[in-house]
Backbone bond lengths (Angstrom), bond angles and torsions (degrees), N, CA, C in turn:
res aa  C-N    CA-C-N  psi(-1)  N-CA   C-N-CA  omega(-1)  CA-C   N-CA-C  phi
1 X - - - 1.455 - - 1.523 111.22 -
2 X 1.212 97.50 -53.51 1.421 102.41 162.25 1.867 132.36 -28.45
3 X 0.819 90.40 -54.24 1.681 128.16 -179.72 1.910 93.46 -54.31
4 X 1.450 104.42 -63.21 1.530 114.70 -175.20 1.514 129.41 -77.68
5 X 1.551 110.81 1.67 1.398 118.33 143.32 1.128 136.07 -114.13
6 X 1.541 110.83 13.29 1.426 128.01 155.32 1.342 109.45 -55.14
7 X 1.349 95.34 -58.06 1.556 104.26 -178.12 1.370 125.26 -78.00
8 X 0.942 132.56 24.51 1.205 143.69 -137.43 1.711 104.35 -142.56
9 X 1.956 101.07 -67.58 1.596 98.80 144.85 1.299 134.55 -45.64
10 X 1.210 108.97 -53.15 1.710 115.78 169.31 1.148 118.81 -40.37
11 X 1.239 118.71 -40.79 1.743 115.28 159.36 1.158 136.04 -34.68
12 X 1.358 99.68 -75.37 1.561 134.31 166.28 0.879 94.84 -20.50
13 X 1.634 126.14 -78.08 1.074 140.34 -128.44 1.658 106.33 -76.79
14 X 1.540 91.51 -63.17 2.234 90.02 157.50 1.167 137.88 -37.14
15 X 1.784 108.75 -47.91 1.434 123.24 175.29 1.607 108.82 -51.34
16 X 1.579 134.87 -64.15 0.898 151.75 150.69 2.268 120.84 -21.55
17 X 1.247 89.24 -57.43 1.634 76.48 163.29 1.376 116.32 -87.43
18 X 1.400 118.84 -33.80 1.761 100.93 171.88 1.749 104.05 -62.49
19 X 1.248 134.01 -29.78 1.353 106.79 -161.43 1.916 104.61 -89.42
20 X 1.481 110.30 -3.49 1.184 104.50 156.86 1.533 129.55 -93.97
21 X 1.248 120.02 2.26 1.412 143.87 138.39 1.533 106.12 -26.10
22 X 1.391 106.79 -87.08 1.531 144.20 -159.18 1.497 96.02 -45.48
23 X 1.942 107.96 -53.83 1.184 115.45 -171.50 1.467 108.99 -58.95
24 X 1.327 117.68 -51.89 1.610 130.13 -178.48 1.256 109.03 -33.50
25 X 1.761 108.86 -59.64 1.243 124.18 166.88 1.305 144.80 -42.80
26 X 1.437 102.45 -8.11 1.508 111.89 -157.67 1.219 137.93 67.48
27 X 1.830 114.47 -2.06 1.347 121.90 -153.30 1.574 107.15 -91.07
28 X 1.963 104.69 -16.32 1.566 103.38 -172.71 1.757 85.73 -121.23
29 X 1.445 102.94 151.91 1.255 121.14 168.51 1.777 117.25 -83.91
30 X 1.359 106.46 115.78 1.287 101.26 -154.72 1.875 99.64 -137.27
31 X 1.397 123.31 110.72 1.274 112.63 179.74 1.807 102.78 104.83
32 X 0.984 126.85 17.29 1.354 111.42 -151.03 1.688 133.36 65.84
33 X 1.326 105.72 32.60 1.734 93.84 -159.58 1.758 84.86 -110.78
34 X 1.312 135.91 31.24 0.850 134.67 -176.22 1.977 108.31 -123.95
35 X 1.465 84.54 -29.16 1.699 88.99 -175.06 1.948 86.19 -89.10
36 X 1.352 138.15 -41.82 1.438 142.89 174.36 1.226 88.14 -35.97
37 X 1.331 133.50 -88.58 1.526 137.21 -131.57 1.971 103.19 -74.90
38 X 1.502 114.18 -20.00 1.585 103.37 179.08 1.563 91.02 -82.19
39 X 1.544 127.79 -30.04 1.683 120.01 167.10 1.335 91.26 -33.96
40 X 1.224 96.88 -107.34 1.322 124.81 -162.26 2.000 120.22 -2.02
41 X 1.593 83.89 -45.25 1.390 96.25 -165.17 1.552 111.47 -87.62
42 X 1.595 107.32 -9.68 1.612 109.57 157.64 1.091 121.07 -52.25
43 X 2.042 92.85 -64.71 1.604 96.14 -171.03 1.460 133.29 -73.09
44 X 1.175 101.59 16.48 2.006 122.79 172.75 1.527 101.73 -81.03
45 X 1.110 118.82 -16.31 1.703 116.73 -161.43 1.594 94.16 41.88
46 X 1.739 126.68 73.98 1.641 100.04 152.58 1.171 88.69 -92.64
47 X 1.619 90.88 172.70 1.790 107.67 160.33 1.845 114.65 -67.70
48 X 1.747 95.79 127.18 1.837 94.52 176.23 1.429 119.94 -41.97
49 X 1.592 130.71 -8.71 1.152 109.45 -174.87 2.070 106.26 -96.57
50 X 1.713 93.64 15.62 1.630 88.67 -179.20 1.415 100.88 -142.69
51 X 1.292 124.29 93.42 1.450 129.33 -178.94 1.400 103.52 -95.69
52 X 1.311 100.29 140.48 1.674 108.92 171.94 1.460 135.26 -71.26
53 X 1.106 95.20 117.84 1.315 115.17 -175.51 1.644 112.03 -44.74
54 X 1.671 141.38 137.67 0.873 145.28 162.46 1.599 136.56 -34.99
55 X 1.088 75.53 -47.80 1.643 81.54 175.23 1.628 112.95 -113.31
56 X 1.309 123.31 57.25 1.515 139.87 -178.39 1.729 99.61 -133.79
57 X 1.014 113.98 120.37 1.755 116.30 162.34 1.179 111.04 -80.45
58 X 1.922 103.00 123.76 0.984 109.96 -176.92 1.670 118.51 -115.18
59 X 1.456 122.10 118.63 1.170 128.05 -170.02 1.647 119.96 -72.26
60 X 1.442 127.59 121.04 1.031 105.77 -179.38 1.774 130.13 -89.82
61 X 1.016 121.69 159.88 1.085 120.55 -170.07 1.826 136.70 -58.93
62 X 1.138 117.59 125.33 1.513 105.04 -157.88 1.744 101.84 -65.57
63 X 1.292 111.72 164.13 1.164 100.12 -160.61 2.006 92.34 -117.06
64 X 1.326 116.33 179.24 1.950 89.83 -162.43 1.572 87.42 -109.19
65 X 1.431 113.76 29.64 1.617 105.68 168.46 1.255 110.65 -113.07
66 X 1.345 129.86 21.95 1.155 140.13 -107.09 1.711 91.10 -147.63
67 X 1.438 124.54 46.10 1.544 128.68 -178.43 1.120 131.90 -95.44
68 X 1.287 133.36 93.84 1.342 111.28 167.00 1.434 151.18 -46.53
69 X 1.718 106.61 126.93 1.579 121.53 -170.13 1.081 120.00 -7.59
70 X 1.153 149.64 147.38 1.284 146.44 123.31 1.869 101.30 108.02
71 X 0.909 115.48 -12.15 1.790 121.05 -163.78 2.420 80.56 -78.21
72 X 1.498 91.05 155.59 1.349 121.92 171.20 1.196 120.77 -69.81
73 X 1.721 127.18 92.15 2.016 116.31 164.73 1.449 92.21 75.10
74 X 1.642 127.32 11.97 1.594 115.71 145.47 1.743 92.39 94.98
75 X 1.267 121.64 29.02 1.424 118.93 168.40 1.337 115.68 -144.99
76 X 1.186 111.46 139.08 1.781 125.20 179.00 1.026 117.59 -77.75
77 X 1.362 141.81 117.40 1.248 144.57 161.72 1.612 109.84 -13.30
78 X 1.658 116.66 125.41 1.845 99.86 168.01 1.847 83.51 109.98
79 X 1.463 110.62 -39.13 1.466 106.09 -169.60 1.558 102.72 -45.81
80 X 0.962 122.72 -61.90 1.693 131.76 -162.01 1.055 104.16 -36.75
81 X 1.517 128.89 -37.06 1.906 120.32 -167.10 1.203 100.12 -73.22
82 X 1.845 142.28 0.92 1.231 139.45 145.75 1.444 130.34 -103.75
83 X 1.361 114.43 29.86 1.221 124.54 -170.53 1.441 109.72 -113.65
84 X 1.438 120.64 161.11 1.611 106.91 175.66 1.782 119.50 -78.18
85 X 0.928 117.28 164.39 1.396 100.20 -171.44 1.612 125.49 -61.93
86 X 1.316 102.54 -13.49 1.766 114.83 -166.22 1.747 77.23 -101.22
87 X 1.046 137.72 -12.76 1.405 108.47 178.73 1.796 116.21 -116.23
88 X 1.432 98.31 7.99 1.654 106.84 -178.23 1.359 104.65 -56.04
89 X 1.228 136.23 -39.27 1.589 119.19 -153.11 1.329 127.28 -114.99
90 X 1.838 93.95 26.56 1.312 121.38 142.65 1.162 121.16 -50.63
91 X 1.818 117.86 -56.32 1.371 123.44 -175.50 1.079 112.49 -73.02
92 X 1.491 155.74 -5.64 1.346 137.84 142.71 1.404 131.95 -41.72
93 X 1.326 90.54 138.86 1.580 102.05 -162.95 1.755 90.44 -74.38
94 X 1.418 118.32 173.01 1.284 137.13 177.05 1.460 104.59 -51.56
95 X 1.524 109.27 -66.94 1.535 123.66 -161.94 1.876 90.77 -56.42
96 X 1.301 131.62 -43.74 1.630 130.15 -157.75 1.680 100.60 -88.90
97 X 1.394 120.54 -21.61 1.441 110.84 152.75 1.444 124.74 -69.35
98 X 1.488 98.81 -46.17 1.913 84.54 175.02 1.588 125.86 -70.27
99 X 1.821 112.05 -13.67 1.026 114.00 176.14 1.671 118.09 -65.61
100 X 1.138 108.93 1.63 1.773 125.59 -158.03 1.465 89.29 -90.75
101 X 1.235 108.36 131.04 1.571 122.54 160.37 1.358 135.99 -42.04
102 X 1.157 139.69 82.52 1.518 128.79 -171.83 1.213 113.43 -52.21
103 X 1.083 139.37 173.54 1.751 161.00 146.58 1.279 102.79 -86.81
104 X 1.817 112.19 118.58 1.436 125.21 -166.42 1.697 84.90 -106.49
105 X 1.357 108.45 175.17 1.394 131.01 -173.85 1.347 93.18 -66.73
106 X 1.775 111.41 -57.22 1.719 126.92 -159.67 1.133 109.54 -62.66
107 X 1.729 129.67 -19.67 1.569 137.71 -174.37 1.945 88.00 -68.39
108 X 1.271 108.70 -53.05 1.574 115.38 -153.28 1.774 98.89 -89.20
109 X 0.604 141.16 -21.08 1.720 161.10 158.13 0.969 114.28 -31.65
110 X 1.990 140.73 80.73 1.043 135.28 -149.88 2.132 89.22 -84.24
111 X 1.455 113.46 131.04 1.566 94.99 145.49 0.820 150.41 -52.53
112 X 1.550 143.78 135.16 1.504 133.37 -160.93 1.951 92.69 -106.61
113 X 1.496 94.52 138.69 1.626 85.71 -172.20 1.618 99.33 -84.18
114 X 1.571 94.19 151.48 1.525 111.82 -177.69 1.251 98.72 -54.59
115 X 1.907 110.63 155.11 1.219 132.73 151.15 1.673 118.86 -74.58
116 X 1.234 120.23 126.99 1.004 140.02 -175.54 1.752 100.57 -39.12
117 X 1.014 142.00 115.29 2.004 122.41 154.63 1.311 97.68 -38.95
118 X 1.748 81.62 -175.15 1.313 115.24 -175.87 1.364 107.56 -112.82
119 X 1.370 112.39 -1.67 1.677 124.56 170.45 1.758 104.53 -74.78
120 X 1.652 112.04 -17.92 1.775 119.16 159.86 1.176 128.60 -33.75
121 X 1.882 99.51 -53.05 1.125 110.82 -134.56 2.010 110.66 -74.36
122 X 1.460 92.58 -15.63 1.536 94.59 -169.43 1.904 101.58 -70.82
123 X 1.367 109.02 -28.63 1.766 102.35 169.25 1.186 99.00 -81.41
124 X 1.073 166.99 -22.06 1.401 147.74 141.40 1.521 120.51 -24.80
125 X 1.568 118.08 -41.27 1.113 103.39 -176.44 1.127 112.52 -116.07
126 X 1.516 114.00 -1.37 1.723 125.50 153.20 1.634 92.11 -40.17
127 X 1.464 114.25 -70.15 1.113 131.61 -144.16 1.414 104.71 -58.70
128 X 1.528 123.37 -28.83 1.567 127.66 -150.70 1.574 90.66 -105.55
129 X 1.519 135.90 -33.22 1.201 107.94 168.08 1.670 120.35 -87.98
130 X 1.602 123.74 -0.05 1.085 108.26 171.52 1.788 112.36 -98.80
131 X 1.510 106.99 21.21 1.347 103.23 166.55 1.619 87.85 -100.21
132 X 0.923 135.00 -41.60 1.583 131.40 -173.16 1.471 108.51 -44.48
133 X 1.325 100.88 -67.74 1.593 109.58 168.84 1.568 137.43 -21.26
134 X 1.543 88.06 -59.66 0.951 91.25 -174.04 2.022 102.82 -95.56
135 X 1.250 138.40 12.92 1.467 130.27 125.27 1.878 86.61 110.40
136 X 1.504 109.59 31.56 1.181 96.72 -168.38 2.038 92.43 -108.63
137 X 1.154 88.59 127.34 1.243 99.38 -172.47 1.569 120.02 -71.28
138 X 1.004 110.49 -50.67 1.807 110.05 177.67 1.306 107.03 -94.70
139 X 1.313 140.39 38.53 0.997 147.45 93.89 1.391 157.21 -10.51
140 X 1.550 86.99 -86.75 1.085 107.14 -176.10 1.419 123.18 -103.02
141 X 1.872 118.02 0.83 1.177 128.41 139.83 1.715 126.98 -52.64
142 X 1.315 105.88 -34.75 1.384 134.89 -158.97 1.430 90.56 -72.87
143 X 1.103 140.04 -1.29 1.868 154.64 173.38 1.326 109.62 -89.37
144 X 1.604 115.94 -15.99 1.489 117.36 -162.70 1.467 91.70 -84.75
145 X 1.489 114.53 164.82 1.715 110.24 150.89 2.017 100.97 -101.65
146 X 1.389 86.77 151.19 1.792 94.47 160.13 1.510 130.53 -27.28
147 X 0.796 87.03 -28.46 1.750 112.61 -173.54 1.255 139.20 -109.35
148 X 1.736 81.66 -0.81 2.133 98.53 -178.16 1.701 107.94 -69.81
149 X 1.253 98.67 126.98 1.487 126.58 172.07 1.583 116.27 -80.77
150 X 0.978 102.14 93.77 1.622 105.72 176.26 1.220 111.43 -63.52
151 X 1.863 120.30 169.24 1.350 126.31 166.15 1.676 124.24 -80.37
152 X 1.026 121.50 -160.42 1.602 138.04 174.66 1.552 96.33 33.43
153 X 1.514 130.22 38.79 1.496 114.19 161.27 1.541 101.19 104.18
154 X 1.202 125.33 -48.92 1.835 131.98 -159.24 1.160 100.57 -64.83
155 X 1.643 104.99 129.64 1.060 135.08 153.97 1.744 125.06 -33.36
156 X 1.168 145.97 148.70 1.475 126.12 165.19 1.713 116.61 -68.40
157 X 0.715 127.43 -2.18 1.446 120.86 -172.07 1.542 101.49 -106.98
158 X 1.731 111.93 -26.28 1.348 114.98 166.71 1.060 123.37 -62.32
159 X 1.463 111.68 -43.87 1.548 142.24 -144.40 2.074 89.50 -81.46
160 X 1.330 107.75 -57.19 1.757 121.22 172.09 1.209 103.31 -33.05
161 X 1.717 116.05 -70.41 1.147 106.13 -145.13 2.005 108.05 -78.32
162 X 1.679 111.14 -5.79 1.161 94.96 159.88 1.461 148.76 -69.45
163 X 1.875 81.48 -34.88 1.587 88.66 175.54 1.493 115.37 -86.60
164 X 1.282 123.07 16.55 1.857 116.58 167.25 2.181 88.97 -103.94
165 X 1.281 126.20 -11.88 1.411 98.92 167.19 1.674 113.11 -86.01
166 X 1.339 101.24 -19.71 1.607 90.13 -173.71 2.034 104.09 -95.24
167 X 1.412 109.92 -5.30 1.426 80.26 166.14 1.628 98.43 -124.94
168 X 1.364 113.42 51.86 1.516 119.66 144.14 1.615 117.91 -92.54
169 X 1.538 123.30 -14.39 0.672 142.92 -142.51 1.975 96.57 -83.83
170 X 2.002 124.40 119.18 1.255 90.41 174.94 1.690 143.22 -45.74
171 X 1.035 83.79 -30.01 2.017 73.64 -172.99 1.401 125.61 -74.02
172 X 1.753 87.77 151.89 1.576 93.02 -171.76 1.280 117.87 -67.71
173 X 1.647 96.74 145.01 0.951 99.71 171.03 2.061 136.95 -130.06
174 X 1.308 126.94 129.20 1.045 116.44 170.51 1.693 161.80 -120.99
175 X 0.838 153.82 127.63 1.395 140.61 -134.57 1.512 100.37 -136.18
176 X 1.183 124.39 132.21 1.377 136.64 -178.75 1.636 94.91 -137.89
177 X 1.654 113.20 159.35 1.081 128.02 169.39 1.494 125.35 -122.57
178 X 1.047 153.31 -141.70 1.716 144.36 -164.84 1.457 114.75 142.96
179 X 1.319 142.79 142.65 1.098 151.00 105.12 1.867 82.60 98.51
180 X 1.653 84.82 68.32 1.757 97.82 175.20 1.169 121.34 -91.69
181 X 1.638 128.48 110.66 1.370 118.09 172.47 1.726 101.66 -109.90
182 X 1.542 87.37 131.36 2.222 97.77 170.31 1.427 99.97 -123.54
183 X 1.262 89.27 138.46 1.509 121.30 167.01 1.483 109.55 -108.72
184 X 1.585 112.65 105.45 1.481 103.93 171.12 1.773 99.86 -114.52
185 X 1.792 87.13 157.39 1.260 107.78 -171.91 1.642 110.46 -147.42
186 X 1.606 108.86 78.03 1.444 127.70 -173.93 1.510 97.12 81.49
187 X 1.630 96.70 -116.63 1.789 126.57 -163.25 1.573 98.14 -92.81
188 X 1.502 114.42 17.13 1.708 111.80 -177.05 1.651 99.33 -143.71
189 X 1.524 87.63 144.72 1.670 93.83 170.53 1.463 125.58 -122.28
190 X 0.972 129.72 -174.17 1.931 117.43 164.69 1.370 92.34 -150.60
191 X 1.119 131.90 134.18 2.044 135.83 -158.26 1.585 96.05 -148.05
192 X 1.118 137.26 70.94 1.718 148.36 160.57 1.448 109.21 -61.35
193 X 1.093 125.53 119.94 1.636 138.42 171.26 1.558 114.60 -145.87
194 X 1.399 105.85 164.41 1.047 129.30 148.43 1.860 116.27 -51.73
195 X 1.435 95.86 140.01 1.897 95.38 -178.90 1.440 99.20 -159.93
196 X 1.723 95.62 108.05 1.837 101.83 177.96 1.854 86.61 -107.53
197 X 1.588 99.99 142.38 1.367 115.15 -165.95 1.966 92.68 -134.14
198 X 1.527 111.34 109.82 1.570 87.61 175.98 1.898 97.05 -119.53
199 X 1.050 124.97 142.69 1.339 132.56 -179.69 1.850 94.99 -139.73
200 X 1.419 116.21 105.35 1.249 139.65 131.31 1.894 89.47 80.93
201 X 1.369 129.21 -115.71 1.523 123.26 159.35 1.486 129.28 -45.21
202 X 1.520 109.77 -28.97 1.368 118.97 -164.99 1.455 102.43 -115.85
203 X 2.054 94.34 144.30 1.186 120.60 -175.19 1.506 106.99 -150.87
204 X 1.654 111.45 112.72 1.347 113.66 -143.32 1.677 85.00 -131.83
205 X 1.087 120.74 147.06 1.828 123.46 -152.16 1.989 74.40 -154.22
206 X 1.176 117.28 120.05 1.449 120.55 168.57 1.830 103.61 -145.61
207 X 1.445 103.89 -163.88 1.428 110.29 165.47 1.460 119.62 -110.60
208 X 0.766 173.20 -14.96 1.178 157.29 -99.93 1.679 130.18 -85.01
209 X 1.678 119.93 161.56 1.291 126.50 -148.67 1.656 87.74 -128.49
210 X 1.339 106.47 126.57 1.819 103.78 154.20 1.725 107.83 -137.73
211 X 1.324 103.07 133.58 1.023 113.80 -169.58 2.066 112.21 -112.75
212 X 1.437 88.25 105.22 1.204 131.26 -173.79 1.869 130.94 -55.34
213 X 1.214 130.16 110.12 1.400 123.07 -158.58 1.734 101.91 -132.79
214 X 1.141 101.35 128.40 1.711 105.52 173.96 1.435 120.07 -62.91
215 X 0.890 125.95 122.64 1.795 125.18 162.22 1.116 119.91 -134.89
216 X 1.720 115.26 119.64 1.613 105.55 -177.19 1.624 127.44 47.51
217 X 1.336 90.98 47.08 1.243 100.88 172.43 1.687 127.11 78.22
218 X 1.561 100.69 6.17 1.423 113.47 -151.05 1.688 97.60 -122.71
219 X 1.461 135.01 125.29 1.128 109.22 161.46 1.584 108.43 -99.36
220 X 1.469 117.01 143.76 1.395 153.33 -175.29 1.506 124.31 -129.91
221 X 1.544 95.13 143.22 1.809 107.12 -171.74 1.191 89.58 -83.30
222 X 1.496 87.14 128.04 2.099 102.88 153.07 1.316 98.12 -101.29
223 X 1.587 138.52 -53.89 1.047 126.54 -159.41 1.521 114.99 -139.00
224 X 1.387 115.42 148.48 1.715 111.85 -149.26 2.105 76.98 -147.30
225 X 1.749 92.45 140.88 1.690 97.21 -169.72 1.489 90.66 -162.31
226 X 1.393 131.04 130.57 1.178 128.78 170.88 1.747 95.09 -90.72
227 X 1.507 83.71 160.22 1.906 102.00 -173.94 1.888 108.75 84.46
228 X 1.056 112.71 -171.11 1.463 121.94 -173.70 1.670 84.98 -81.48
């Protein structure tokens, strides 16, 4: 008899270290770690055809309420490189929004181009008797304004078609100016000189006054008057 609970302990005794084997192993559920791990493996959402293995650590899932302290409108710096683009600049911190460049008035602020001086005006009328001179007709109309008022009564369309017959005319012709005084006053001028005019027999030395108006950047005769 003796003999037959020798063996008998000896059992025990094997049964007992292999089934703490098993446990070591993970292979027996021991303590509850069997009802833990089908938890566990719910709250993973895997798919039922892949349950987690026992001895694998399983991380659970962050949850999206889930922010750390102190961060700006519930986002961590770095967030944006997973954000959509219309929603990246949420994740900037305070200090990296104000570091952002504003749009000043002066960026959007078209310049208005300068008005010509009145220190111009003497190449203007450099310019208007050496288009005369030289007999070039759309030229030296091109000095008039829309609105220039001729003398002795004539109309402008009258007044045109005289001066393209008299400088169609062959002889030479030339016009110099001298002893220019301008008076400007804003978008208006008054330019009195000397004006020697010689065409072929004639050589005519007078004073004359043209009184000067800005347009588009351009100054132009409205009104032309021999004498003061």
């Amino acid at each position: 008899m003796w003999f037959l609970g020798g063996i008998a302990a000896m059992f025990v005794i094997v049964s007992i270290a292999f089934g703490i084997k098993l446990a070591t192993e993970g292979r027996l559920s021991l303590f509850g770690k069997g009802s833990q791990s089908v938890a566990l493996q719910t709250s993973t959402s895997l798919p039922p055809d892949k349950p987690v293995p026992d001895n694998e650590p399983v991380t659970p899932p962050v949850s999206a309420a889930t922010v750390s302290p102190g961060t700006s409108g519930g986002f961590v710096s770095g967030s944006e490189n997973i954000l959509p683009p219309e929603a990246a600049h949420l994740a900037r911190s305070p200090v990296e929004a104000s570091a952002a460049p504003l749009p000043t008035e002066a960026a959007h602020a078209s310049t208005p181009a300068a008005a010509p001086p009145a220190s111009s005006i003497p190449d203007v009328l450099e310019a208007w008797a050496a288009d005369w001179t030289h007999k070039d007709v759309t030229a030296y109309l091109a000095h008039y304004a829309s609105d220039f008022k001729p003398a002795n009564g004539l109309d402008r369309q009258a007044w045109i078609a005289q001066r393209k017959q008299r400088l169609a005319k062959p002889e030479t012709i030339s016009v110099t100016i001298s002893d220019l005084d301008i008076k400007p006053a804003g978008d208006k001028a008054s330019a009195r000189f000397t004006q020697t005019y010689r065409a072929g027999e004639q050589n005519l030395r007078e004073t004359k006054t043209l009184e000067l108006t800005l347009r588009d950047g351009q100054w132009l005769i409205q009104q032309e008057r021999i004498g003061s």
